[in-house]
C-alpha positions in Angstrom: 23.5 -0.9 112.9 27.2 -0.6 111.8 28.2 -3.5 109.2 31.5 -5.3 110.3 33.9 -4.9 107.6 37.1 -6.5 109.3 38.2 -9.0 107.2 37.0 -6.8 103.6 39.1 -4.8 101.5 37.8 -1.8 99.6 37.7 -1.6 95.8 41.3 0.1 96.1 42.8 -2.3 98.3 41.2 -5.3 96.5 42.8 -3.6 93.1 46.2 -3.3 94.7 46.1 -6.8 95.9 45.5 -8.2 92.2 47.4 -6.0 90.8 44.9 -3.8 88.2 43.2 -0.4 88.2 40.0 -0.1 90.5 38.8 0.9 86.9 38.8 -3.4 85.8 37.2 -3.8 89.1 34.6 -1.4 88.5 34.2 -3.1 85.0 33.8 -6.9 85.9 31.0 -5.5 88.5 28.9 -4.1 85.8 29.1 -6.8 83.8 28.4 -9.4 86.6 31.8 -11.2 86.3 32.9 -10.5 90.0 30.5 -8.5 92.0 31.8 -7.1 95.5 30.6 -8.8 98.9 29.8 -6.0 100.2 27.7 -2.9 98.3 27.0 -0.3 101.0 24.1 2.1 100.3 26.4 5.1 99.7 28.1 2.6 96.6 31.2 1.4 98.2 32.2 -1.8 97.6 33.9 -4.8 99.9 35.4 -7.6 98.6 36.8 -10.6 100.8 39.6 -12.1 100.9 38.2 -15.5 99.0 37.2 -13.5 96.1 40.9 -13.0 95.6 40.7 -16.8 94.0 38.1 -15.9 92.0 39.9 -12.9 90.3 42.6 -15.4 90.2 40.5 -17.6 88.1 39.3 -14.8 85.9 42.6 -13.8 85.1 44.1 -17.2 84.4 41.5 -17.7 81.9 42.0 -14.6 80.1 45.5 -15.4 79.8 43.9 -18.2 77.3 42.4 -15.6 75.2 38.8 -16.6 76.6 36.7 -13.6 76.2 35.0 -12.5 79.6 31.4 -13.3 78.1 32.6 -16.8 78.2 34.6 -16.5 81.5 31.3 -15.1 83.1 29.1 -18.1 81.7 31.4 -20.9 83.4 31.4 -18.8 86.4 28.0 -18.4 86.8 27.3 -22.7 85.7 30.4 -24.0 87.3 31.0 -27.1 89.3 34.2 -29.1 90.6 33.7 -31.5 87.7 33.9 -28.9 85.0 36.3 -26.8 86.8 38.8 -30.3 86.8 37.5 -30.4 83.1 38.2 -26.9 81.8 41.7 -26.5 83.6 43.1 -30.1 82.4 42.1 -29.0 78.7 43.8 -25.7 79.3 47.3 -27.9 81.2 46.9 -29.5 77.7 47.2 -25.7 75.9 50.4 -24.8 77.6 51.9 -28.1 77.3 51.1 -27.4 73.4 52.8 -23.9 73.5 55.7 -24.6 75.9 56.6 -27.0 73.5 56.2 -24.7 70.6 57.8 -22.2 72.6 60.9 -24.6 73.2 60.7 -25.6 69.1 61.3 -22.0 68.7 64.4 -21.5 70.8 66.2 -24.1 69.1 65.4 -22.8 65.6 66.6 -19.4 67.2 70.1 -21.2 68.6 70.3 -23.0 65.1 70.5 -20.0 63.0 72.4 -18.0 65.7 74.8 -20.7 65.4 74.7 -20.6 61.6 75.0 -17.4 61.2 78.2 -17.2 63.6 79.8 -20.2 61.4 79.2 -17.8 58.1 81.1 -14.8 60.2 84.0 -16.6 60.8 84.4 -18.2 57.7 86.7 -17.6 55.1 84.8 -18.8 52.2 87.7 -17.9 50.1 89.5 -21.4 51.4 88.5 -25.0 50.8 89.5 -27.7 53.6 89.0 -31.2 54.9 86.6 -31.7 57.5 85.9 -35.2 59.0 82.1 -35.8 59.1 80.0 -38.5 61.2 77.6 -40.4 59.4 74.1 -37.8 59.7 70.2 -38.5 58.9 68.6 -35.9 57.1 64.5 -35.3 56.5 64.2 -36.0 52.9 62.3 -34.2 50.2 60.3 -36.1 46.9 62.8 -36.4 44.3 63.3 -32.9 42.4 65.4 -34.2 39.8 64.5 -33.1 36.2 61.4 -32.1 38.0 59.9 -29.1 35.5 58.8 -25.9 37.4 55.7 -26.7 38.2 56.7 -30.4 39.6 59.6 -28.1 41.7 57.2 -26.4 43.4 54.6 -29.2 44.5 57.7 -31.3 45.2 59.3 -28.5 47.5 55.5 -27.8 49.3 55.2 -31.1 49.8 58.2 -30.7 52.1 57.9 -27.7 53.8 54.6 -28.8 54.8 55.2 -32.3 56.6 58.3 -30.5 58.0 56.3 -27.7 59.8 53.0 -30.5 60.6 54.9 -33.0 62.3 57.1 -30.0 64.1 60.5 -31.7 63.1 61.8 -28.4 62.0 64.6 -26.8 64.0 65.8 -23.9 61.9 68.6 -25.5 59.9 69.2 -24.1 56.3 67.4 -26.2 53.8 70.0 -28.1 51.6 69.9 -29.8 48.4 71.4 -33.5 46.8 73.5 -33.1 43.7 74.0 -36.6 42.4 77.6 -37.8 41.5 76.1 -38.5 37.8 74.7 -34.9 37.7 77.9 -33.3 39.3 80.1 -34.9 36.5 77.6 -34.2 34.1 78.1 -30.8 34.8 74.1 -30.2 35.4 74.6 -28.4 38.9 71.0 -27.3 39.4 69.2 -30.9 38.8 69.4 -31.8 42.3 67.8 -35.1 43.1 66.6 -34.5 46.5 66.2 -31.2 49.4 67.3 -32.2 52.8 67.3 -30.7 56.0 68.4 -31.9 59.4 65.9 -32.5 62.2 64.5 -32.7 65.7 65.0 -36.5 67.3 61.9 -38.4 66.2 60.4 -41.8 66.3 58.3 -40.5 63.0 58.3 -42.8 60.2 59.6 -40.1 57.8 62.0 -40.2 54.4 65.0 -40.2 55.3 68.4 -39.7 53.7 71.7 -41.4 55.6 74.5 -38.9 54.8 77.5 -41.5 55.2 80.9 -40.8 57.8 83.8 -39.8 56.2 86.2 -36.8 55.0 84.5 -34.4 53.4 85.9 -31.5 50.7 84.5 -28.4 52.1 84.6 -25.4 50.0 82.1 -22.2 49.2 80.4 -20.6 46.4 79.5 -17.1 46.3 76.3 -15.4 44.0 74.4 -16.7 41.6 73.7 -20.9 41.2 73.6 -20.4 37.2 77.1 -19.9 38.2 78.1 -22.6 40.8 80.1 -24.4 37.7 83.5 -22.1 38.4 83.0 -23.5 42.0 83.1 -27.0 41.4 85.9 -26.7 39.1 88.2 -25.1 41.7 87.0 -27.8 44.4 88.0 -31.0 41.6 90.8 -29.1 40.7 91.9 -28.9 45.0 91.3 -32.4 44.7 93.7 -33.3 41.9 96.7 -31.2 43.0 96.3 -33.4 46.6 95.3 -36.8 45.4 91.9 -36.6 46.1 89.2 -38.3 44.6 85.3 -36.8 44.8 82.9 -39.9 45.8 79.4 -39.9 46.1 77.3 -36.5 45.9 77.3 -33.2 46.8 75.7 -31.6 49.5 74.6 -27.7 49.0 73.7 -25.5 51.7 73.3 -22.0 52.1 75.2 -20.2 55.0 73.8 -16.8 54.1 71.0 -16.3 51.9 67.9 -13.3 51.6 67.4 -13.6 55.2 70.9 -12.7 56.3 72.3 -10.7 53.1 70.7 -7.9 50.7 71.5 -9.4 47.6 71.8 -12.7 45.7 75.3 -11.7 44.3 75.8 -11.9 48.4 74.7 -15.6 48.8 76.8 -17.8 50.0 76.6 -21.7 49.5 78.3 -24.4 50.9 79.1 -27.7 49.4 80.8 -30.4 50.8 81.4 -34.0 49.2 83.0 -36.8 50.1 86.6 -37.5 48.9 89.1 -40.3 48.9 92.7 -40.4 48.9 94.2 -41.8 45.7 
């Protein structure tokens, strides 16, 4: 007696209607993921149309990285309940990586954006920039940290940056103190900084205050940030100036941009008053 197929698809119209090779097909049939409808006695296969949720479901879970041995056992033992189960923890996964995903875009737009800024600079100038009052994430204090102190100090922020997911791809910046700046001591920063995502964390924080701010750009080495500073206090002086408060260093290109440290570029900015 003939079989009624109407309504079935053969293996190669059930592959081009998902999309894959017969060959995957053939594959989840041997291993008893998604056997055909239909197996006639000359070994053609039939699948119907409702099996093209099932593949469905197969594929979305591979797109979880759940291996087929897996996929198989939750077929084979499923239920409503543990179907509602398995897809709300997996809603949960790409709620997770969309917003890793997004965390990523803006780290992308932030260097983009920093990067452009170093292009069109001329770091040969200094300037006056008005500045609204800012919130950075603050680092332990570094200052006359030894090496070893350095390290754990700078770690310790790197780490809590990247775990609470507050990071958004802005340089990381360091505090010169006003004492240390006059003191000449321009590498015993008291404190790294970096600016942040929004967050209702309970995080240090460091209140960078509004104001007019001297603006002007080392090139090279730190061991030789001194000449810098003396041409920003000396811009200062000539336009009756006054540096307040401390300094704020950051790098506009650094190892990741330029080949070599005599490339580096740092900006500082501090805070100035008008005698």
């Amino acid at each position: 007696m003939q079989e009624n197929l109407k309504g079935f698809f053969t293996t190669g119209e059930f592959a081009r209607l998902c999309h894959v090779k017969k060959q995957t097909l053939f594959h989840y049939d041997d291993i008893g993921l998604l056997k055909p409808e239909i197996r006639k006695k000359n070994g053609y296969r039939y699948y119907s149309y409702q099996q093209f949720y099932v593949f469905g479901v197969i594929e979305l879970l591979k797109e979880f990285d759940m291996p087929l041995k897996e996929i198989k056992v939750f077929m084979t033992n499923k239920s409503p309940q543990q179907l509602i189960e398995l897809f709300e923890d997996k809603k949960r996964q790409i709620r997770d990586k969309m917003a890793h995903l997004q965390q990523l875009e803006r780290i992308i737009d932030t260097q983009l954006a920093f990067t452009q800024y170093g292009i069109d600079t001329d770091f040969t100038t200094i300037s006056i920039v008005e500045e609204y009052e800012e919130r950075f994430f603050l680092s332990p204090s570094v200052e006359h940290a030894n090496d070893k102190e350095f390290v754990g100090a700078v770690s310790e922020f790197l780490e809590e940056l990247f775990a609470k997911k507050i990071d958004i791809g802005y340089p990381i910046g360091a505090i010169l103190s006003y004492e240390n700046r006059l003191a000449k001591q321009y590498e015993n920063y008291r404190f790294l900084y970096t600016k942040i995502a929004p967050t209702k964390l309970v995080i240090p924080q460091h209140i960078r205050p509004a104001g007019q701010y001297i603006v002007g750009f080392h090139i090279g080495p730190e061991h030789l940030k001194g000449e810098s500073y003396e041409k920003i206090t000396n811009f200062s002086m000539q336009h009756n100036m006054r540096l307040v408060g401390d300094s704020y260093e950051e790098y506009v290109f650094e190892e990741a941009a330029v080949a070599t440290i005599d490339n580096y570029v740092t900006q500082i900015k501090i805070r100035i008053e008008y005698i």
